[in-house]
N, C-alpha and C positions, 0 to 999 in steps of 0.2 A: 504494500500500500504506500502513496506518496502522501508525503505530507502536506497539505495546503492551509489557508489561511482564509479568509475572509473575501479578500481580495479575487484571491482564484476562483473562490466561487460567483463572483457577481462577473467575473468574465467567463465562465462556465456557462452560469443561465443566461445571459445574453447572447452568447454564441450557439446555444442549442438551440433558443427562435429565431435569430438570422446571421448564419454563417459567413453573409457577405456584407458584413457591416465592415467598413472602413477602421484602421487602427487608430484613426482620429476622434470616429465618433464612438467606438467602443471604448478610448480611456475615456471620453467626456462623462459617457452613462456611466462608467464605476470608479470616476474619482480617480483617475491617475494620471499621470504626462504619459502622454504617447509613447516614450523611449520604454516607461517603466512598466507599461501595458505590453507593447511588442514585446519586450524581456520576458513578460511574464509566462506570454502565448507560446512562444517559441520553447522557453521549460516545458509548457505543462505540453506541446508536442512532441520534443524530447524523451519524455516520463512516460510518451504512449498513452495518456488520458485523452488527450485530443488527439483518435485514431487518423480519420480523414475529414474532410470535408465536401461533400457533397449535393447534390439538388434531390430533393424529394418531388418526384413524378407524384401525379393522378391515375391511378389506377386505374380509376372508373373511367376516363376523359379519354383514356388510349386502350377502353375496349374490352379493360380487364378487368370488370366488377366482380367477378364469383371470388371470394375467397373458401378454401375445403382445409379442415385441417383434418389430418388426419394420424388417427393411432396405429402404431404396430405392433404387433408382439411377434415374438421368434423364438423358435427354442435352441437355435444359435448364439451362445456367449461369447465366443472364441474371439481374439483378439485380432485372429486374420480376418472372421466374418466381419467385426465392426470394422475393418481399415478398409475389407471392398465396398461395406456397404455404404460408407462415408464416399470411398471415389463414387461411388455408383451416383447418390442422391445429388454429390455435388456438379454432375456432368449434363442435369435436367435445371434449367433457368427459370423455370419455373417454380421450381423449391425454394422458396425463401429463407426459409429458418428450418431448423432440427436440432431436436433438444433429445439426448439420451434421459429416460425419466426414470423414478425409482416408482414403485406400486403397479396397479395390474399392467400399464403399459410398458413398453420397453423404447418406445420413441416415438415423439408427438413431432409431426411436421407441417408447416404452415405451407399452401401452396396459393398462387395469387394464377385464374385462368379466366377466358370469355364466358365459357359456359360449361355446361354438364359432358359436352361431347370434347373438349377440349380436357378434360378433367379425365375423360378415360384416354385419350392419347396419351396425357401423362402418367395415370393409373398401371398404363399397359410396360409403358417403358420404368415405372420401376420396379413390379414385379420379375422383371426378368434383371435387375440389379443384385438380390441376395435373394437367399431364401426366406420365406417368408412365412410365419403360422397365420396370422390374420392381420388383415387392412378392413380400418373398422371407417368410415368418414363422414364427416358431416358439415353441409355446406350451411355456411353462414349467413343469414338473413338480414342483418339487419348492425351495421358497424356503431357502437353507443358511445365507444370512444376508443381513441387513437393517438397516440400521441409518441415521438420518440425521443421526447426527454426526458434525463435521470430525475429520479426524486434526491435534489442535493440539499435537500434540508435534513437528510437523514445520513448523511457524509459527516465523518467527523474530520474538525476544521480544527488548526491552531488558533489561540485568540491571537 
């Protein structure tokens, strides 16, 4: 864990809602000279806390409203089955996220597609990735919230 301060986090939450804000107006919003603002960015990218930076697409606007997540379980533990099945899921762009889970599942994975026939084209190509005991899925109706910023109030800060 890195150590931060107060500081880093008000440059934190303003860079999680606009990543293209200027090093000008990002010391203005958290109280620091420009010099000691960029110093600061450049550490906490340094540190690897600020992985990348990026644009966050519209899903729905480019066609790709269905999201399906879906469970799996396998009665393959083995440390070679997870490293194919990890190449495997990572080779379909359509997989967003994959979480190894502990309880009845064994991997919950987020897939973002147009529709239901788009969902078995991808269905199709990852059953033939690993073996597989069940793919359980369920499409989402209805998104109530979203959001991909940390909860940094729960970060422990230097004073």
């Amino acid at each position: 864990m890195v150590d931060f301060d107060r500081a880093d986090a008000r440059i934190l939450a303003r860079l999680q809602t606009d990543a293209d804000v200027t090093i000008a107006e990002l010391a203005e919003a958290v109280g620091l000279s420009s010099n000691a603002c960029w110093r600061r960015v450049k550490a906490l990218e340094e540190q690897g806390v600020i992985k990348s930076r990026v644009a966050l697409l519209d899903a729905a606007r480019l066609g790709l409203g269905s999201t399906v997540f879906v469970s799996i379980r396998t009665s393959q533990h083995s440390e070679e089955w997870l490293e194919s099945f990890a190449k495997g899921v990572a080779t379909i762009p359509e997989i967003v996220e994959v979480y190894r889970m502990s309880g009845d599942v064994d991997y919950l994975l987020k897939i973002i597609v147009s529709d239901i026939a788009h969902y078995d084209r991808v269905y199709r190509k990852l059953i033939r990735v690993a073996s597989l005991q069940d793919v359980s899925s369920s499409f989402a109706m209805e998104r109530l919230k979203h959001t991909t910023a940390l909860p940094l109030s729960e970060v422990a800060f230097k004073p």
